[in-house]
KEVOMAR-630096 format. One record per residue (C-alpha): residue in one letter; x, y, z. Coordinates in pm, 1 decimal. Layout:
% residues N
r; u; v; w
a; X; Y; Z .
...
This chain:
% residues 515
r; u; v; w
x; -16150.1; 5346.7; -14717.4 .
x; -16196.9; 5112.8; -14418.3 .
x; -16494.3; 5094.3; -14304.2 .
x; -16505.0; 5133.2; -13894.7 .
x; -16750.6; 4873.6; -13748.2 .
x; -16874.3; 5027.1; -13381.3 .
x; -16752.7; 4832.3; -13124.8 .
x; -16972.6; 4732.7; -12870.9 .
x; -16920.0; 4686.5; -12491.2 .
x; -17084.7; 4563.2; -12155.2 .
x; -16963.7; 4713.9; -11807.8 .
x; -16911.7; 4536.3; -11481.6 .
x; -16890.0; 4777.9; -11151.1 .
x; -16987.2; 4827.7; -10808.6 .
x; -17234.7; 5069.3; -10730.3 .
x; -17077.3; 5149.0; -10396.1 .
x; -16950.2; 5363.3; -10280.2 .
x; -17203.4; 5608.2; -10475.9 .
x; -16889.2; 5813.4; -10614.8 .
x; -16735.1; 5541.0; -10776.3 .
x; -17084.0; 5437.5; -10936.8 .
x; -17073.9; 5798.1; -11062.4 .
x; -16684.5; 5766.0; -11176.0 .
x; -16811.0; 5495.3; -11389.3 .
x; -17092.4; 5612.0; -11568.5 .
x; -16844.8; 5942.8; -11664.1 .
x; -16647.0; 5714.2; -11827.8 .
x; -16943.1; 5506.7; -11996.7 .
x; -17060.8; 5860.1; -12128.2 .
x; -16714.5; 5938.3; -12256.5 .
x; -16717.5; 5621.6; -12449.2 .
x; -16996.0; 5666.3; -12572.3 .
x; -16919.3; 6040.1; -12708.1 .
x; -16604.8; 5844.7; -12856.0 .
x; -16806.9; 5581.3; -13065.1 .
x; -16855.3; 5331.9; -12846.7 .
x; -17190.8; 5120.2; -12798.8 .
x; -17189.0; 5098.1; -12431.7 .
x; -17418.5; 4863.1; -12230.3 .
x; -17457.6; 4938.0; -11870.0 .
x; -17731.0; 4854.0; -11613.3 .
x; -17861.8; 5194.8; -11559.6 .
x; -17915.2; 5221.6; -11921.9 .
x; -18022.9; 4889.0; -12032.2 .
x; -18180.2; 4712.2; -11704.6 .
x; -18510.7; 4765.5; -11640.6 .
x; -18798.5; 4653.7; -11416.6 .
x; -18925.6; 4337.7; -11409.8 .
x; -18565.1; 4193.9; -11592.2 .
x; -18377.6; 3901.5; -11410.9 .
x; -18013.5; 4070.7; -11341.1 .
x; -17831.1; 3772.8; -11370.7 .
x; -18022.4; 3650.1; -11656.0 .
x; -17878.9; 4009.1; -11817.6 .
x; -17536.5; 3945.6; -11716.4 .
x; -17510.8; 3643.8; -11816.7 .
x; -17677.9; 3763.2; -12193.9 .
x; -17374.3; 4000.6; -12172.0 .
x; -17106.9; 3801.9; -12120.3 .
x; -17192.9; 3528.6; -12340.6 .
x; -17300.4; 3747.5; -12653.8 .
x; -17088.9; 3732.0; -12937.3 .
x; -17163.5; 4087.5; -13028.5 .
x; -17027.0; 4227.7; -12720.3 .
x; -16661.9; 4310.6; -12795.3 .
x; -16551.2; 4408.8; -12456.9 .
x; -16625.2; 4321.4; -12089.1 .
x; -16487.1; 4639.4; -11880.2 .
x; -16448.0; 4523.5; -11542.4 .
x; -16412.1; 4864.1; -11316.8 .
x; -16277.9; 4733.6; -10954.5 .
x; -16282.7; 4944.3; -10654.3 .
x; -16213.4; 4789.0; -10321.4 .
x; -16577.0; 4671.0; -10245.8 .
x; -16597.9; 4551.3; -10623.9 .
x; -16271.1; 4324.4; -10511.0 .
x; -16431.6; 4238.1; -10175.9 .
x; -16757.8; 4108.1; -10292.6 .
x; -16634.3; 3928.9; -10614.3 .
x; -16359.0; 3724.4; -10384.1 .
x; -16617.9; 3626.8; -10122.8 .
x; -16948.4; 3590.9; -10429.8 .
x; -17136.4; 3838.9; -10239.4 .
x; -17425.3; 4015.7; -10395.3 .
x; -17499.2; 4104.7; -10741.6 .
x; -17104.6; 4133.8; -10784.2 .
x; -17027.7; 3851.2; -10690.9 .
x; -17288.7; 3664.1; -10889.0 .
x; -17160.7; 3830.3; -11143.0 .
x; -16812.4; 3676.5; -11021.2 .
x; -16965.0; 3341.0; -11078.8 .
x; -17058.3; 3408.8; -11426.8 .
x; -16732.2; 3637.1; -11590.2 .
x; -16481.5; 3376.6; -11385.4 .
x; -16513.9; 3092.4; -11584.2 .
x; -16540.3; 3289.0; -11889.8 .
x; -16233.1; 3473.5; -11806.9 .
x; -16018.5; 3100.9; -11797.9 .
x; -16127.5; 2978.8; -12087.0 .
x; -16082.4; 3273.7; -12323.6 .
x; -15791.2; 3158.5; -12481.4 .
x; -15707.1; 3501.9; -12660.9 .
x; -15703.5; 3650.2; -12376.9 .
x; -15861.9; 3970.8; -12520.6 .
x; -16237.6; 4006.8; -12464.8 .
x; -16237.4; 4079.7; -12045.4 .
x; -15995.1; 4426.5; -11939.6 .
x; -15974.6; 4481.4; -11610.6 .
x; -15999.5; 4839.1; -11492.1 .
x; -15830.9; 4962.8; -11191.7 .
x; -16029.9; 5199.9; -10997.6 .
x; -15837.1; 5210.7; -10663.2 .
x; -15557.2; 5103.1; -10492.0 .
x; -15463.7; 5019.8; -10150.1 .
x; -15248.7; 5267.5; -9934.3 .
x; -14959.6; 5031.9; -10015.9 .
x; -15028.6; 5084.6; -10403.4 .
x; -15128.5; 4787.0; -10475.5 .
x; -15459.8; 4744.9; -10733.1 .
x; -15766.4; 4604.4; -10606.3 .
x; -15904.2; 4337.7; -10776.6 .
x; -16078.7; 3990.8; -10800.4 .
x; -15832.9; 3703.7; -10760.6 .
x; -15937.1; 3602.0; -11116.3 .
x; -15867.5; 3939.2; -11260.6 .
x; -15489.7; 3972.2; -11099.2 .
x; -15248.9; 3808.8; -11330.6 .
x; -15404.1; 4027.5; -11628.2 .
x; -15260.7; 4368.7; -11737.0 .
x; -15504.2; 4625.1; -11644.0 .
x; -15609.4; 4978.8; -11791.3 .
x; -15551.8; 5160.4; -11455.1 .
x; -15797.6; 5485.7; -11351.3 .
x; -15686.0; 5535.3; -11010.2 .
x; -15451.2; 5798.4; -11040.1 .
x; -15576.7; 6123.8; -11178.3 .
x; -15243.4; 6262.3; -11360.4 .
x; -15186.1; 5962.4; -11558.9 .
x; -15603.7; 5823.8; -11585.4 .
x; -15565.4; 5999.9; -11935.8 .
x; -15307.5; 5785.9; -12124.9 .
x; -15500.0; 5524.2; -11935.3 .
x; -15769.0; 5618.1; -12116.5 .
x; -15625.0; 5625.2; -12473.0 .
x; -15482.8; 5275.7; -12383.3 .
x; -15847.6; 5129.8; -12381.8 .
x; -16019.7; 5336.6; -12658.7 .
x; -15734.6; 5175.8; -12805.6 .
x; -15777.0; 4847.8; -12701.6 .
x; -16144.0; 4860.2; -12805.0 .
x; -16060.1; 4989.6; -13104.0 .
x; -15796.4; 4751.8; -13147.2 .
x; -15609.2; 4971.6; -13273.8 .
x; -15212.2; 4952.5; -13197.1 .
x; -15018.1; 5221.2; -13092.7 .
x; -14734.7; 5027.1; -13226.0 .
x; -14731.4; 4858.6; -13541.0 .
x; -14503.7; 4507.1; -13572.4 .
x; -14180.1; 4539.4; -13761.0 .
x; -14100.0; 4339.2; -14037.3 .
x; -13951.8; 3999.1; -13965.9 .
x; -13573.9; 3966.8; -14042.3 .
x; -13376.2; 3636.8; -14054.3 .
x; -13249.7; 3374.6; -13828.5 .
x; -12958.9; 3498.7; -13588.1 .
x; -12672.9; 3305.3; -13700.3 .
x; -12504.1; 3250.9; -13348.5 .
x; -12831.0; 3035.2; -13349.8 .
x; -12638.2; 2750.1; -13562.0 .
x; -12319.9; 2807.3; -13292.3 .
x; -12442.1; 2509.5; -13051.7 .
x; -12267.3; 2483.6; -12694.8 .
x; -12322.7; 2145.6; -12441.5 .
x; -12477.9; 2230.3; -12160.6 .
x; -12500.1; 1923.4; -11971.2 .
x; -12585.7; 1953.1; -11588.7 .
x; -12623.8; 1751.0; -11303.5 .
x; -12961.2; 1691.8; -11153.0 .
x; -13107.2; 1800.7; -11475.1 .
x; -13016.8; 2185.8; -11451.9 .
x; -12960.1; 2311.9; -11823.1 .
x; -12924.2; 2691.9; -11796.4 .
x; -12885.4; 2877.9; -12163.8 .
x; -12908.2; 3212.7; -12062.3 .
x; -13019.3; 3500.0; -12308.9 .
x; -12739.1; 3776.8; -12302.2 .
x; -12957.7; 4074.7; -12495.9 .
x; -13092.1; 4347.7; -12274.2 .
x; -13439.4; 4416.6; -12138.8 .
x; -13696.7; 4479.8; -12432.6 .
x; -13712.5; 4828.8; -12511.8 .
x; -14109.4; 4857.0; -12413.4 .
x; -14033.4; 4696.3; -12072.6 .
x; -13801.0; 4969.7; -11986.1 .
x; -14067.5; 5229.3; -12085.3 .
x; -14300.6; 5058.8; -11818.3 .
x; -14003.6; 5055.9; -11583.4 .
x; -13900.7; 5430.5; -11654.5 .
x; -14291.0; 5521.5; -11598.1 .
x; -14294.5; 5343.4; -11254.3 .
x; -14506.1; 5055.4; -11384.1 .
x; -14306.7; 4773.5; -11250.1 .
x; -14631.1; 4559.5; -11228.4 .
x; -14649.3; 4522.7; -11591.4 .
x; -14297.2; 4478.9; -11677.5 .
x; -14246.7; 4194.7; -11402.7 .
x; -14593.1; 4052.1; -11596.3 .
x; -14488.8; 4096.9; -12003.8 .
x; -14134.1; 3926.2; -11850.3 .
x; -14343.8; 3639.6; -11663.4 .
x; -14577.9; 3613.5; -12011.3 .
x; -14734.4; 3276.9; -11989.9 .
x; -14502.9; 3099.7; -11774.4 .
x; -14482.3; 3112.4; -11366.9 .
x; -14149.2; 3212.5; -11218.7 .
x; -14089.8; 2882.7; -11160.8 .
x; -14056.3; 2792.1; -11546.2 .
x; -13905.2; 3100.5; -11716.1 .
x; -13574.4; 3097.3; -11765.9 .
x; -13285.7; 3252.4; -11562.2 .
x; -13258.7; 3559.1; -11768.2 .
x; -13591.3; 3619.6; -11722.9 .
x; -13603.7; 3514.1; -11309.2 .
x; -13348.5; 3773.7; -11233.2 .
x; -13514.4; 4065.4; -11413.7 .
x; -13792.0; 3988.4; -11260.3 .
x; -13617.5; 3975.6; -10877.8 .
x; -13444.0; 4276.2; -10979.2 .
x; -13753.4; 4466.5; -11081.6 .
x; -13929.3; 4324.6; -10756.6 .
x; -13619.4; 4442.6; -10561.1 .
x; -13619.5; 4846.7; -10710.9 .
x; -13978.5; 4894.7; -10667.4 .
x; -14029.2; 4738.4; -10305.1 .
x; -14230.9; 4425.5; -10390.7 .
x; -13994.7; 4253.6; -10151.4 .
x; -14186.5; 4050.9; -9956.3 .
x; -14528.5; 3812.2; -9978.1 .
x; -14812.0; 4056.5; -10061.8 .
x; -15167.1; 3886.3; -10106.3 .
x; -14998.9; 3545.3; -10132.8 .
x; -14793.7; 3676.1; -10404.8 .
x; -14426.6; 3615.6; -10354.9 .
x; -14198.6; 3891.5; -10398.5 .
x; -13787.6; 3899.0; -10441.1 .
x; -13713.3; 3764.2; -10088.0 .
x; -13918.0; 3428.7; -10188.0 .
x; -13737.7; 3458.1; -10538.1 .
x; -13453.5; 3502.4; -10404.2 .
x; -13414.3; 3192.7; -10184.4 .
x; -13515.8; 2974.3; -10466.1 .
x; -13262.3; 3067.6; -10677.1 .
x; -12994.7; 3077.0; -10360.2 .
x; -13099.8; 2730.8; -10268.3 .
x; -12733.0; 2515.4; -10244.3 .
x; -12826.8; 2277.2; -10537.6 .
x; -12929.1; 2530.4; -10765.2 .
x; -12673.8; 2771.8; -10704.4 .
x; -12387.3; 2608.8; -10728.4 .
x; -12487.0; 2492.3; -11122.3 .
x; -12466.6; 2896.0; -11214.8 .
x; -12215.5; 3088.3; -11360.2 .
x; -11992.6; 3308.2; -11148.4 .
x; -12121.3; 3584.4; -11292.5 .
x; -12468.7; 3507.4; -11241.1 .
x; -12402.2; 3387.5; -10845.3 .
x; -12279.8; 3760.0; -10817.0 .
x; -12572.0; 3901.0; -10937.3 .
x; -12736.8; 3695.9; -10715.0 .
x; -12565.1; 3745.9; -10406.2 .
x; -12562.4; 4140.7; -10497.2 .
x; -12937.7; 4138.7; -10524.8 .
x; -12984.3; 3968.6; -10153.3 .
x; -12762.4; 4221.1; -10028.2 .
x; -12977.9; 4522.6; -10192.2 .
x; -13285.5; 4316.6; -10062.6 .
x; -13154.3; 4243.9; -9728.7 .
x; -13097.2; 4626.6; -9678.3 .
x; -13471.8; 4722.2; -9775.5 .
x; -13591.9; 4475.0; -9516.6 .
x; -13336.5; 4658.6; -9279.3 .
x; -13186.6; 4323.2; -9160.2 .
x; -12868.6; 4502.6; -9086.6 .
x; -12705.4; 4215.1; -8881.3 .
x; -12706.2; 3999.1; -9233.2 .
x; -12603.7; 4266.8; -9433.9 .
x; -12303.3; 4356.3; -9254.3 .
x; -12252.2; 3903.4; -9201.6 .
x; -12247.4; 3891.2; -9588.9 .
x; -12107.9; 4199.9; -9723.8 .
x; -11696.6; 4140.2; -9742.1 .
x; -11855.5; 3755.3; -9813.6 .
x; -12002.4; 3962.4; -10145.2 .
x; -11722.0; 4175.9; -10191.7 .
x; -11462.2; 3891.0; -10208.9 .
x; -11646.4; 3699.7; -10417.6 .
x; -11695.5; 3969.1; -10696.5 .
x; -11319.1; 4169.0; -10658.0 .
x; -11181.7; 4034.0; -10990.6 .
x; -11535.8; 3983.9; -11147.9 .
x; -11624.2; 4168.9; -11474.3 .
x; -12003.2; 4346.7; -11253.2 .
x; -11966.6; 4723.8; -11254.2 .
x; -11775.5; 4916.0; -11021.5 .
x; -12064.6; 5142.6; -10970.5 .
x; -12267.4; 4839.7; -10822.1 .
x; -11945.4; 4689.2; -10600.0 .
x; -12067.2; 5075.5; -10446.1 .
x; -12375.7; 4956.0; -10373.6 .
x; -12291.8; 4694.2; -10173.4 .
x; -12042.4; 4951.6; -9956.7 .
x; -12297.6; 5248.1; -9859.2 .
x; -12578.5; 5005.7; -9809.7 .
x; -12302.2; 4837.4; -9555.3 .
x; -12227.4; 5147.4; -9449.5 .
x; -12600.1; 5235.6; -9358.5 .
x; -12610.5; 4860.8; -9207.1 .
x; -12295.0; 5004.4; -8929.0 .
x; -12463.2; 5376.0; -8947.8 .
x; -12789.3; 5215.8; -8779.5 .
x; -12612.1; 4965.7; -8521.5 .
x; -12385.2; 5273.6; -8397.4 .
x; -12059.2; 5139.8; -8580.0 .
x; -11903.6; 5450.0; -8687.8 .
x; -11511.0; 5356.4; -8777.9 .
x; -11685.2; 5085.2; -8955.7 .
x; -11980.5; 5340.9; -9160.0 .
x; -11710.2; 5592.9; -9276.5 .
x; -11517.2; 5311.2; -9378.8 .
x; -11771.2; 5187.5; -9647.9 .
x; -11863.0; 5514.8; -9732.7 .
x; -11495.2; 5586.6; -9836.9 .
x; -11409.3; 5279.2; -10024.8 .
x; -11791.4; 5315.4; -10229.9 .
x; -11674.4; 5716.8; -10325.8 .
x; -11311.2; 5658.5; -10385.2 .
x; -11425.8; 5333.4; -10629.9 .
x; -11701.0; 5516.3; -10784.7 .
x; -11436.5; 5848.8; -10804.9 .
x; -11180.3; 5599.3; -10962.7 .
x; -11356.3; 5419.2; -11209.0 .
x; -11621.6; 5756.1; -11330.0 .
x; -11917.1; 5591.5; -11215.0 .
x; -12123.1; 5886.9; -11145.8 .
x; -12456.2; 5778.8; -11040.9 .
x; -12291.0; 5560.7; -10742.4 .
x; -12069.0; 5860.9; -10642.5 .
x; -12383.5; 6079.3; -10630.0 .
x; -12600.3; 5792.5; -10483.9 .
x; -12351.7; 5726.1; -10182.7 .
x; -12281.6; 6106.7; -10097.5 .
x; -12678.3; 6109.8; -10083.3 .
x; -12677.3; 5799.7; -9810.4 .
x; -12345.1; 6009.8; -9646.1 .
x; -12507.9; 6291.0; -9570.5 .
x; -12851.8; 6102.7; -9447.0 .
x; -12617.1; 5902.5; -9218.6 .
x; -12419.4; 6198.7; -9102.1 .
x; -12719.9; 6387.0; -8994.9 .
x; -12995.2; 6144.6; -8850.6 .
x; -12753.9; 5880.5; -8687.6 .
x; -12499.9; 6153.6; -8594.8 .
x; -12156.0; 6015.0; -8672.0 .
x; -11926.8; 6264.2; -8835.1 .
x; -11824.9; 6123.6; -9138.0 .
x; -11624.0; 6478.2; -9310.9 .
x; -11923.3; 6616.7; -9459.9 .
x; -11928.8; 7040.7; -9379.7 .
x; -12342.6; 7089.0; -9520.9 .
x; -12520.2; 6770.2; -9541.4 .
x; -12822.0; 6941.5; -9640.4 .
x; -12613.4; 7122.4; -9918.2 .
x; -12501.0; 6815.5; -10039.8 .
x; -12845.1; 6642.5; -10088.1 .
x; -12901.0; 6980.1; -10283.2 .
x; -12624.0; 6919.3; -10515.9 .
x; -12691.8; 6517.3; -10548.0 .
x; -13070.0; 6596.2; -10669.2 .
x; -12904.9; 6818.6; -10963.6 .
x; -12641.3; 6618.1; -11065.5 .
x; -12907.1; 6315.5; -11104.8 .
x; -13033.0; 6494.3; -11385.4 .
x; -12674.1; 6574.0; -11512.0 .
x; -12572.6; 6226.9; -11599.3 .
x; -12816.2; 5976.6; -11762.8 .
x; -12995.0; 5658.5; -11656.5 .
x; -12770.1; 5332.6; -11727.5 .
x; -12969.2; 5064.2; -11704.7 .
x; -12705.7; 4832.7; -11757.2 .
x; -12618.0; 4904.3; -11387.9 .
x; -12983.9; 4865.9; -11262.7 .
x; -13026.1; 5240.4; -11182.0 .
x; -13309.4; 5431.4; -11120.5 .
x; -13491.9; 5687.5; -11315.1 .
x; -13312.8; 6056.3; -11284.0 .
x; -13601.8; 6165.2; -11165.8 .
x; -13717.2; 5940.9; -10894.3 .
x; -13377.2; 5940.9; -10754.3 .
x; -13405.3; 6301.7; -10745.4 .
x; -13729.3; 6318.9; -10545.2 .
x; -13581.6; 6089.4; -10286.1 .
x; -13331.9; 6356.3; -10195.2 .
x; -13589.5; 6593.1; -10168.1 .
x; -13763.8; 6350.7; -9916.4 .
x; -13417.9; 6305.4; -9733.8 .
x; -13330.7; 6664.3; -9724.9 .
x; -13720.0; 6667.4; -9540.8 .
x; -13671.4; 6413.6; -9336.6 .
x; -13323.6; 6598.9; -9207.5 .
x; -13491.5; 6928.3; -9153.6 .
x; -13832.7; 6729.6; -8960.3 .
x; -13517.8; 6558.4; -8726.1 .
x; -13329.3; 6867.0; -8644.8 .
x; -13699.9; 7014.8; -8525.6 .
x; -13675.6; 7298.9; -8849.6 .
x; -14064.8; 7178.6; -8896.2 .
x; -14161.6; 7475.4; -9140.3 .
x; -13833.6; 7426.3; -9362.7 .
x; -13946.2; 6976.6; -9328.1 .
x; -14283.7; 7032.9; -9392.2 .
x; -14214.8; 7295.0; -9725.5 .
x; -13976.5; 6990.6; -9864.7 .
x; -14209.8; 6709.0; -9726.7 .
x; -14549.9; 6870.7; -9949.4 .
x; -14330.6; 6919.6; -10253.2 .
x; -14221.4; 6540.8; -10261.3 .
x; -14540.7; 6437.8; -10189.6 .
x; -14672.1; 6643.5; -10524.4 .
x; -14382.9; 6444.0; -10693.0 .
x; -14461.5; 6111.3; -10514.3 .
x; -14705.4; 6008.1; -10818.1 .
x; -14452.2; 6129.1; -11120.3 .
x; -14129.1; 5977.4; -10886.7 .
x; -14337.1; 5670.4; -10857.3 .
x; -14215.3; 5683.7; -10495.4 .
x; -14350.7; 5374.2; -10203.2 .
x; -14167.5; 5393.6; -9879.7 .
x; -14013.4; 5003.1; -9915.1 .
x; -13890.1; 5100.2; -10285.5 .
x; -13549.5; 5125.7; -10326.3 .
x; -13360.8; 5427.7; -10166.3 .
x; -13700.4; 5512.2; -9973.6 .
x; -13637.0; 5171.3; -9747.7 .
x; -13279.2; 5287.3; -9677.0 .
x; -13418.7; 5675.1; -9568.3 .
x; -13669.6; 5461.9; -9287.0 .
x; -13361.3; 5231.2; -9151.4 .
x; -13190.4; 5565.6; -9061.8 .
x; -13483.5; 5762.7; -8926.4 .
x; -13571.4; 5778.8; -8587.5 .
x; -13926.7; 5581.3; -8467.8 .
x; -14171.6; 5841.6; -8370.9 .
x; -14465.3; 6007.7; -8535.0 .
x; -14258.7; 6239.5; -8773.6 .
x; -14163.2; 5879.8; -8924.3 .
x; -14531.9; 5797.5; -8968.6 .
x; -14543.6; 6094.9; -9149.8 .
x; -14298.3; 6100.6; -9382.5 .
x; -14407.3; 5749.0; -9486.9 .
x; -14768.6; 5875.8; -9559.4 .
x; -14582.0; 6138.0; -9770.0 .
x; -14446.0; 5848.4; -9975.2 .
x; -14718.8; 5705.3; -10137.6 .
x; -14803.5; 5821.3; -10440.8 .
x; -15194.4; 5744.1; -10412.6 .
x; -15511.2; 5957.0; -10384.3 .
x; -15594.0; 5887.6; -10059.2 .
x; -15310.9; 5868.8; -9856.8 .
x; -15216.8; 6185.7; -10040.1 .
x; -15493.7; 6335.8; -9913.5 .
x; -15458.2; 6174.2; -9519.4 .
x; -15156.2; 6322.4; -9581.0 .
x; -15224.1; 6695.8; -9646.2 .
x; -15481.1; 6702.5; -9382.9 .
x; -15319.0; 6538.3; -9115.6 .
x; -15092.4; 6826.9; -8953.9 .
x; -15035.6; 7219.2; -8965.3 .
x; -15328.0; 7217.0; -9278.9 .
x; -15321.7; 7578.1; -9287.5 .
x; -14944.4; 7597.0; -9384.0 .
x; -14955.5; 7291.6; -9658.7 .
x; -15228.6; 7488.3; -9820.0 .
x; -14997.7; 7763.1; -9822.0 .
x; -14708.4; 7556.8; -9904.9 .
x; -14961.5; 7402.8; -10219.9 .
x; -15051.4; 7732.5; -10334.2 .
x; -14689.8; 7829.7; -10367.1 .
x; -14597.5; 7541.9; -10553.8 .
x; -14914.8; 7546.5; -10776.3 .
x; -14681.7; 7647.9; -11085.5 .
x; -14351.9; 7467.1; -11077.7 .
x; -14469.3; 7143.3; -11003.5 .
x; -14698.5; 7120.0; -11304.6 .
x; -14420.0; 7165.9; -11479.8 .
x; -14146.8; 6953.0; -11357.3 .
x; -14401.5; 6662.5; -11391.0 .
x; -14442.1; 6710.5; -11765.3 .
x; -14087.3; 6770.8; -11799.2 .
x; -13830.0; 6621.7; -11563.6 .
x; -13600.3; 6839.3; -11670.6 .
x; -13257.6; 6999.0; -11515.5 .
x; -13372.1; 7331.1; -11544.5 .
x; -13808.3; 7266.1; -11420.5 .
x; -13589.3; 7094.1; -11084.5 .
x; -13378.1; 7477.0; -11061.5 .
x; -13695.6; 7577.1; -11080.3 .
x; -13884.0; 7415.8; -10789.1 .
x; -13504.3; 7485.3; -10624.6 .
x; -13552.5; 7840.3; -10673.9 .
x; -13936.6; 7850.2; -10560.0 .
x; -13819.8; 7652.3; -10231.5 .
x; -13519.3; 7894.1; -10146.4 .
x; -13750.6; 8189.1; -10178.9 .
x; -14050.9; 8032.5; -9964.2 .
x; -13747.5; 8019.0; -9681.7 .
């Protein structure tokens, strides 16, 4: 039998605020109850010692396995601007950190994130996949992940290696002008990237497709996953001098590159700024560009179900600037296309902008129960399965976005009890839905609702995060979402193990009696 050597680590952490400090040695004592050797300053650092003299022992011992580096906001802070001991210790890990060339020795350790979701940490710490421990539903798969990792011991093992592809030996000239050589890869997203994408971890999948390489030098297959990943799950625009789709975007829509691509790869393109366009509710471009778009991809081989895209999020563009010949217009063509050609998820996607249109800009556009409708649209999500061939979302955030519409109607038409019973169940769902108010489908619900504070609110609702959670359920009417959370105590549980059609009758079921 193998025999298991303990592995040994050192911890890196802030000590403010005091309950992180007391997060952190939890999670040292749980390591320690699973076999790990765990060196931490409260244990090991005594009187009289020189603390950076200990760190930099630490860091620099080959007998350390592991560096854990838990970051909270003020552990961020202080490392970026080398304040304190933290930022000593900055000094010291940094350099360590670039020039560990197996990348394997320093895991970063997510703590906390802002109220936008993103992580906090160091600026040296950000391009590395994390272990993440700031949300308390999923902190213990997180948790398996590193005893994992420290273990190093693979959840999955690497298959056999088969033989050479022969369409590798069919050779193709691909000669360019201006140097432009573009081979593109034509086999679908890696299986273990979608499971990050279906769990709402689009950070990591945008990072395993970036691997070593900057945008700028992976190739096109690989830039417009990337965009398109950026583009469902709201990283749209520059966010701590990271660039998001709309910077991606107009690289890749620059005249001298563009014109080199395929057609089928300028109408991905040119569908992806319209989708992008719409979350940063530039409705004056979207409606300039979107019988451009539709022209340009009429006898193309791209899914009818995402031609319907580009028609509801038109017709939202005319909804919001009062256009309503125009809005039912779109809204007709995207249903009868998606009717025609069986593509289920746009049918069910558009009636749920339709009725969100129809009620909070007020045009009539045929529909007899909007509110019904949304009802019906969050079931039949979980009817018909994810393609993600067409780029759609996950049944069950899709779902959850319905619910926040069908709040956001209620909240409009001043039915505050029925809003607010809707609004606390979403926000349950918010972490499981993966939900952020500029993702896609929660953008479009904001260029629809009316300013005010209700819109404040609703936002707050959207982020799946402790804290705003919590500013959230404390900020209004606090003795009726504690009712409203007692209620739902049972169903919810339930429906986040298992997104299932019948745990969403369910929480349907609990709702309609609460009414």
């Amino acid at each position: 039998m193998e025999k298991l050597i303990q592995p040994k680590v050192f911890i890196s952490y802030s000590w403010t605020p005091p309950e992180n400090k007391s997060r952190v040695i939890e999670f040292a004592n749980r390591l320690a109850m699973d076999g790990v050797f765990v060196i931490l300053d409260v244990w090991d650092l005594t009187e009289g010692q020189d603390p950076n003299v200990f760190m930099e022992k630490m860091v620099n011992d080959d007998d350390i396995n592991k560096v854990l580096l838990f970051s909270n906001k003020e552990y961020t802070e202080r490392a970026n601007k080398r304040l304190g001991g933290v930022g000593v210790e900055g000094l010291i890990i940094a350099p360590e950190i670039y020039s560990d060339a197996l990348q394997t020795k320093f895991i970063p350790i997510i703590m906390q994130k802002s109220k936008e979701g993103k992580p906090y940490l160091p600026t040296y710490l950000r391009s590395r996949i994390a272990i993440d421990f700031s949300n308390s539903i999923t902190v213990e798969d997180e948790y398996k992940k590193l005893i994992r990792n420290i273990y190093n011991k693979r959840e999955f093992e690497r298959p056999p290696t088969g033989n050479k592809p022969t369409y590798l030996d069919e050779t193709k000239n691909n000669n360019f002008p201006n140097g432009y050589s573009m081979i593109i890869d034509k086999e679908p997203i890696n299986e273990y990237i979608l499971k990050y994408i279906d769990s709402g971890d689009y950070v990591s999948a945008k990072n395993i497709l970036l691997g070593i390489h900057g945008f700028e030098d992976a190739p096109l297959n690989k830039k417009l996953e990337i965009i398109k990943i950026e583009q469902k799950s709201g990283f749209i625009g520059k966010e701590n001098s990271l660039p998001g789709a709309r910077e991606h975007l107009d690289m890749l829509l620059e005249p001298e590159y563009f014109r080199h691509l395929s057609n089928e790869n300028q109408n991905i393109l040119r569908l992806l700024n319209i989708k992008v366009l719409s979350q940063e509710q530039n409705h004056n471009e979207v409606i300039k560009q979107y019988e451009s778009v539709i022209n340009h991809i009429s006898d193309s081989n791209m899914s009818q179900g995402l031609k319907c895209g580009i028609y509801h999020r038109a017709g939202i563009a005319f909804g919001t600037l009062r256009n309503g010949l125009k809005t039912r217009e779109c809204f007709e063509r995207s249903l009868e296309i998606a009717k025609k050609h069986n593509e289920k998820h746009a049918e069910i996607t558009c009636k749920m902008f339709q009725s969100i249109t129809q009620s909070l800009v007020g045009f009539d556009l045929g529909i007899i129960d909007p509110i019904q409708q949304l009802v019906d649209c969050g079931r039949k999500y979980f009817e018909y399965p994810t393609n993600h061939a067409l780029w759609q979302a996950n049944s069950f955030k899709s779902s959850v976005q319905c619910l926040f519409a069908e709040a956001a109607i209620y909240l409009s038409r001043g039915q505050n009890r029925q809003g607010l019973l809707r609004l606390v169940a979403a926000n349950l769902l918010s972490p499981f839905a993966k939900s952020h108010p500029k993702s896609e489908g929660y953008a479009e619900i904001f260029a629809i609702y009316p300013n005010g504070d209700l819109k404040n609110w609703i936002e707050l609702a959207m982020y799946p995060d402790d804290i705003n959670k919590d500013k959230f359920q404390r900020k209004h009417e606090r003795t009726l979402v504690s009712e409203y959370l007692r209620e739902l105590r049972d169903v919810i549980p339930s429906l986040s193990r298992n997104p299932s059609y019948e745990n969403w009758n369910s929480l349907r079921n609990v709702i309609s009696t609460i009414n």
